[in-house]
Backbone as JSON, one array per atom type, in Angstrom:
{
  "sequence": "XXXXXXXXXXXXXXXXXXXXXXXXXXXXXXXXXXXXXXXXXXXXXXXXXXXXXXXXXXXXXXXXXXXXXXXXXXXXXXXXXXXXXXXXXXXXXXXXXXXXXXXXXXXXXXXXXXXX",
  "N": [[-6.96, -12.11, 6.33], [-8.53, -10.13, 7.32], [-11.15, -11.16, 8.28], [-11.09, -12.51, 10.25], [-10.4, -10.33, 12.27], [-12.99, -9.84, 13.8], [-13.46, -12.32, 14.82], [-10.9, -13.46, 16.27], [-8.84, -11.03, 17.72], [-6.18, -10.84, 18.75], [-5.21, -12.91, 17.25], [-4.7, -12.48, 14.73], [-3.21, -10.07, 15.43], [-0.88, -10.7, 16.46], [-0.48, -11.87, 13.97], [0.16, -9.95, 12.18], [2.35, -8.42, 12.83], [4.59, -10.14, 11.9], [4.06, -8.66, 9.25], [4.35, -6.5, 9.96], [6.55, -3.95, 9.8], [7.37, -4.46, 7.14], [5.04, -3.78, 5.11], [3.56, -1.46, 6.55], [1.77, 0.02, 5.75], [-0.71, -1.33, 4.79], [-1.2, -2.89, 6.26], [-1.69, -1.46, 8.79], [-3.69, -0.3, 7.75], [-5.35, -2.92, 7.64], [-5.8, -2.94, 10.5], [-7.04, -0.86, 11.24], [-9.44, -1.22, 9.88], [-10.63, -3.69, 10.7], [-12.21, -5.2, 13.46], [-10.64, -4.44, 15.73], [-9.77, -2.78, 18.59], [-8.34, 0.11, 18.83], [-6.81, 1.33, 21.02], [-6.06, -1.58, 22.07], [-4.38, -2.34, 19.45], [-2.55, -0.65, 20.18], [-1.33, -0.62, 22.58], [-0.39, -2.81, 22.32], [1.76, -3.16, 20.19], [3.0, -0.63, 21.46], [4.18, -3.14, 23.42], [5.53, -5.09, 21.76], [6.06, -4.13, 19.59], [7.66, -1.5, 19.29], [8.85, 0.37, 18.14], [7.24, 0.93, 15.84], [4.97, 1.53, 16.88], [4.79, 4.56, 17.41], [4.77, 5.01, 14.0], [2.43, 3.64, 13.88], [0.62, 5.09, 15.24], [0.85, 7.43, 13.86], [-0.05, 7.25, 11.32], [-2.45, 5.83, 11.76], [-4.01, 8.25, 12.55], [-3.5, 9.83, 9.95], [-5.3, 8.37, 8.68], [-7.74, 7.7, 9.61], [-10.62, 9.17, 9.74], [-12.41, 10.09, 12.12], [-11.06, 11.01, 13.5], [-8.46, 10.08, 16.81], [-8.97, 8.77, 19.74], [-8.9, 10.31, 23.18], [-7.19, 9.04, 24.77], [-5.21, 8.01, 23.14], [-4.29, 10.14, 21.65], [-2.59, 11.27, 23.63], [-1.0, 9.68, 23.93], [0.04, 10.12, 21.29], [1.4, 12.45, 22.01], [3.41, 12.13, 23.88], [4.72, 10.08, 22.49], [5.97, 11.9, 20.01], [6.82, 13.76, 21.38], [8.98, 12.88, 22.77], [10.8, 11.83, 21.15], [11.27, 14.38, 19.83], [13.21, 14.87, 21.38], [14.86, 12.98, 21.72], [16.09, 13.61, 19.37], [17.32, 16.33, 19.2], [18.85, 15.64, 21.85], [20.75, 14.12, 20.3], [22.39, 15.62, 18.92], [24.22, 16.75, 20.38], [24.59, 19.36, 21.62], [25.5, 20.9, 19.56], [23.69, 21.86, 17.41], [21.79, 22.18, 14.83], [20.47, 25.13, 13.22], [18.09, 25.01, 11.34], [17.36, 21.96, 10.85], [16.57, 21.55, 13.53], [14.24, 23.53, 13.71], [13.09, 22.78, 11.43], [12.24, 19.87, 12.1], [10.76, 20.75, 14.62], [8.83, 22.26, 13.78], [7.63, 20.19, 12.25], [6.6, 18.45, 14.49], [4.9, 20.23, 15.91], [2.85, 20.81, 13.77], [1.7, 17.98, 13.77], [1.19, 17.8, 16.36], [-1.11, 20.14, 16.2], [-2.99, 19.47, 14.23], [-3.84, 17.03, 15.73], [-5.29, 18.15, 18.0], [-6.82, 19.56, 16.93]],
  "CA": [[-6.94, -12.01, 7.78], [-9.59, -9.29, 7.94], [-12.25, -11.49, 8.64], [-10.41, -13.34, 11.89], [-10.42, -9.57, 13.07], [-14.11, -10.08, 14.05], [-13.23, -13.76, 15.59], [-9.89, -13.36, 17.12], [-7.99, -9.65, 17.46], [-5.02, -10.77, 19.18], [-4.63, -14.2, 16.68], [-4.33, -10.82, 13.96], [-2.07, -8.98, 16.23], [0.55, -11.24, 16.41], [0.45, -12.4, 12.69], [0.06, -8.54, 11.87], [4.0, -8.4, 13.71], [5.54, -10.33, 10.53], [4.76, -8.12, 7.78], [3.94, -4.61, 9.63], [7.27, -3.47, 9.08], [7.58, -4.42, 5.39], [4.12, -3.23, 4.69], [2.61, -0.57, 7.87], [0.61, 0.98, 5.6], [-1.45, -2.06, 4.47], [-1.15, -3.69, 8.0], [-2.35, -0.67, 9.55], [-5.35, -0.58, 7.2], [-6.21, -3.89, 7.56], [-6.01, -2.99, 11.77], [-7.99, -0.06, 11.58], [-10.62, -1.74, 9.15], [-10.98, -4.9, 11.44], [-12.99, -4.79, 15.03], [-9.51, -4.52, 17.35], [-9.95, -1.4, 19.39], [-7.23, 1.46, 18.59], [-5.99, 0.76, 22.72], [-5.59, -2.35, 22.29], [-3.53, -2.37, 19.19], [-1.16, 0.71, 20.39], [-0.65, -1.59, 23.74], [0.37, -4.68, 21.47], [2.35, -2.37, 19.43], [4.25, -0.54, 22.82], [4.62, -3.85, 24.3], [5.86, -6.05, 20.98], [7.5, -3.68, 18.27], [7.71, -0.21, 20.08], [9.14, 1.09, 16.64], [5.98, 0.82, 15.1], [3.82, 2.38, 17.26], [4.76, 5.91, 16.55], [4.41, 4.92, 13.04], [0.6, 3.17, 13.9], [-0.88, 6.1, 15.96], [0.61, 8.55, 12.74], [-0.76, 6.54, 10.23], [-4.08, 5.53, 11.98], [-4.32, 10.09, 12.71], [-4.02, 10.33, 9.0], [-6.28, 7.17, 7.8], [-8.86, 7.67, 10.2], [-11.48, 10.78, 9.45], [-13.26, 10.27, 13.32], [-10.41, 11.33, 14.64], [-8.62, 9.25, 17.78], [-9.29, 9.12, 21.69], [-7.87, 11.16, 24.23], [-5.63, 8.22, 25.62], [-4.44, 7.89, 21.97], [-4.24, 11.69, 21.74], [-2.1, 11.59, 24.63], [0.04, 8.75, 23.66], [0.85, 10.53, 20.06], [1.66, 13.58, 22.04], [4.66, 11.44, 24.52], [5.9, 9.94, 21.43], [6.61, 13.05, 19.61], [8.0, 14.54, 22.46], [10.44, 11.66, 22.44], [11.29, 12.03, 19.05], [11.91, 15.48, 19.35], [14.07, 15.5, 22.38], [15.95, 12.14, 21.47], [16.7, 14.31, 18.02], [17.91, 16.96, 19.99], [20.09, 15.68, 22.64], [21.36, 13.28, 19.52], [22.86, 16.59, 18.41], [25.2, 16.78, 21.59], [25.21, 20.3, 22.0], [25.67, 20.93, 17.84], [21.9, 22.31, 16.79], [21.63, 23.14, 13.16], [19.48, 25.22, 13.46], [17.55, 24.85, 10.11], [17.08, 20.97, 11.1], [15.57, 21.5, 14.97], [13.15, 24.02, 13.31], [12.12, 21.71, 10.74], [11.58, 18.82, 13.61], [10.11, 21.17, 15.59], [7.27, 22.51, 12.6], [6.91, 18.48, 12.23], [5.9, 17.87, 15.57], [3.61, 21.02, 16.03], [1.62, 20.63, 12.91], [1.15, 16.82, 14.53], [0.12, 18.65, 17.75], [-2.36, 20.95, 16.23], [-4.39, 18.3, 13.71], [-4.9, 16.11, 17.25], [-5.68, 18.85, 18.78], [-8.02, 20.63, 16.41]],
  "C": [[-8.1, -11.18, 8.31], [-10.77, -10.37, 8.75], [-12.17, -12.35, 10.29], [-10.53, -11.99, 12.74], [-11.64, -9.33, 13.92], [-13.94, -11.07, 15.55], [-11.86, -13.74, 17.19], [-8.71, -12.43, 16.94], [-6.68, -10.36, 18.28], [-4.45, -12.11, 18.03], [-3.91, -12.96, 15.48], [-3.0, -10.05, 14.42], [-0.89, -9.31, 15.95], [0.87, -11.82, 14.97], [0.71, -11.25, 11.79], [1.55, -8.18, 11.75], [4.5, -8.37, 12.47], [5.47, -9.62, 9.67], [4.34, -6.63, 8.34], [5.03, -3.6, 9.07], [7.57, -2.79, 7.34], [6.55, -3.43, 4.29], [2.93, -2.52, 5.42], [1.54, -0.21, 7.22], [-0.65, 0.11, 5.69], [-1.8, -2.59, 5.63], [-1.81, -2.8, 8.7], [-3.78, -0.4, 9.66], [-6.39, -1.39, 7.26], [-6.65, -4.04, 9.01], [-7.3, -2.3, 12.3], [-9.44, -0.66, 10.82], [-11.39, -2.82, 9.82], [-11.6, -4.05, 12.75], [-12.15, -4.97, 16.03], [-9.55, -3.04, 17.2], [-8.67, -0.78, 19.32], [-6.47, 1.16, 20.06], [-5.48, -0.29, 22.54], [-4.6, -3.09, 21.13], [-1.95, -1.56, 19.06], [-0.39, 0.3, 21.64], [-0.08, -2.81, 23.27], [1.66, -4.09, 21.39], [3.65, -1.79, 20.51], [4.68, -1.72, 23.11], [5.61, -4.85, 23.27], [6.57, -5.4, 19.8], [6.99, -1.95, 18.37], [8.2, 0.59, 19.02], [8.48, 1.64, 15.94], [4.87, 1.74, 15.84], [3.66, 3.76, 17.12], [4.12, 6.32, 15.05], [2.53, 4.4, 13.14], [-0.03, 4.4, 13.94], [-0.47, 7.27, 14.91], [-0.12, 8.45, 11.66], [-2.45, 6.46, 10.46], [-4.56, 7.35, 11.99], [-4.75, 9.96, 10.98], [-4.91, 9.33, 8.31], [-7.9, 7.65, 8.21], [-9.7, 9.17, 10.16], [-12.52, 11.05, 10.9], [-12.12, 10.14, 13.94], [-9.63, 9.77, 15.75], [-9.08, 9.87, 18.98], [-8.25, 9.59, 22.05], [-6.98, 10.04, 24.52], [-5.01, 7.95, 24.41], [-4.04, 9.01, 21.56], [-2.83, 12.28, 22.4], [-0.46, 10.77, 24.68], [1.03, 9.17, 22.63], [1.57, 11.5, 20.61], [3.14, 13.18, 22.82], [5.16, 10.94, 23.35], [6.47, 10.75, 20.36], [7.02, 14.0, 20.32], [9.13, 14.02, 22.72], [11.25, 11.54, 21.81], [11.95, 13.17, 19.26], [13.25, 15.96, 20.47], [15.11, 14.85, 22.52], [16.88, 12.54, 19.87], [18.03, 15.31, 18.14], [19.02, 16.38, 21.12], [21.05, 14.44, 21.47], [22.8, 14.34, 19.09], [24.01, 16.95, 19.21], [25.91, 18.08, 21.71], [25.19, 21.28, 20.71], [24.37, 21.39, 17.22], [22.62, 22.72, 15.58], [20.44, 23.22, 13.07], [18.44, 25.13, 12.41], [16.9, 23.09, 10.59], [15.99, 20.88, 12.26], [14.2, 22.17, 14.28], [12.5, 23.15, 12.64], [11.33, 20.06, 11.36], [10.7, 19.38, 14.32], [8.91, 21.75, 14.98], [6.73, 21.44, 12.41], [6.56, 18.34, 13.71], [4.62, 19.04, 16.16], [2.82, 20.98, 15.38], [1.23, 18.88, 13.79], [0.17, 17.02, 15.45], [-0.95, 19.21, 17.19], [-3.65, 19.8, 15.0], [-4.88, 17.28, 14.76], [-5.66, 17.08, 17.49], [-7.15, 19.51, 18.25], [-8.72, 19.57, 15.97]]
}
């Protein structure tokens, strides 16, 4: 498929769908390796398997050594705020606290490798 990523990024996108699940990592690799723009597969991704995209923009952070863009920056930073607050009110009141901390050290180290 890599070489269609050149030709046609959205023909990719959508046959990307069937196996990102099974295999994100490889799928991710073969996203970031191809010529579809980081935006425009984190807008596929929100709009077509919203599951995944948390998993993309963590995966592409640690694949990618140039870093992402601020609107991808910005995007990782709303979906781990999501995460950590749909963790939390999951808890209904009930914190253990040993668990929130350890959610809450996972989403700050996240924060500070964007950041830095």
């Amino acid at each position: 498929m890599q070489p269609l990523c050149w030709t046609d990024p959205m023909l990719v996108l959508e046959f990307s769908m069937l196996v990102l699940e099974s295999c994100p990592t490889q799928t991710i690799e073969l996203l970031l390796s191809g010529n579809i723009p980081a935006d425009l597969v984190n807008s596929y991704l929100k709009q077509h398997a919203p599951s995944m995209q948390g998993r993309y923009l963590e995966l592409m952070l640690a694949m990618n050594e140039n870093g992402i863009s601020g609107n991808l920056q910005n995007e990782m930073v709303r979906t781990l705020a999501f995460i950590f607050f749909l963790i939390h009110s999951n808890s209904h009141g009930k914190t253990d606290g040993a668990a929130s901390l350890a959610v809450f050290r996972w989403v700050l180290a996240v924060l500070l490798v964007i950041l830095l």
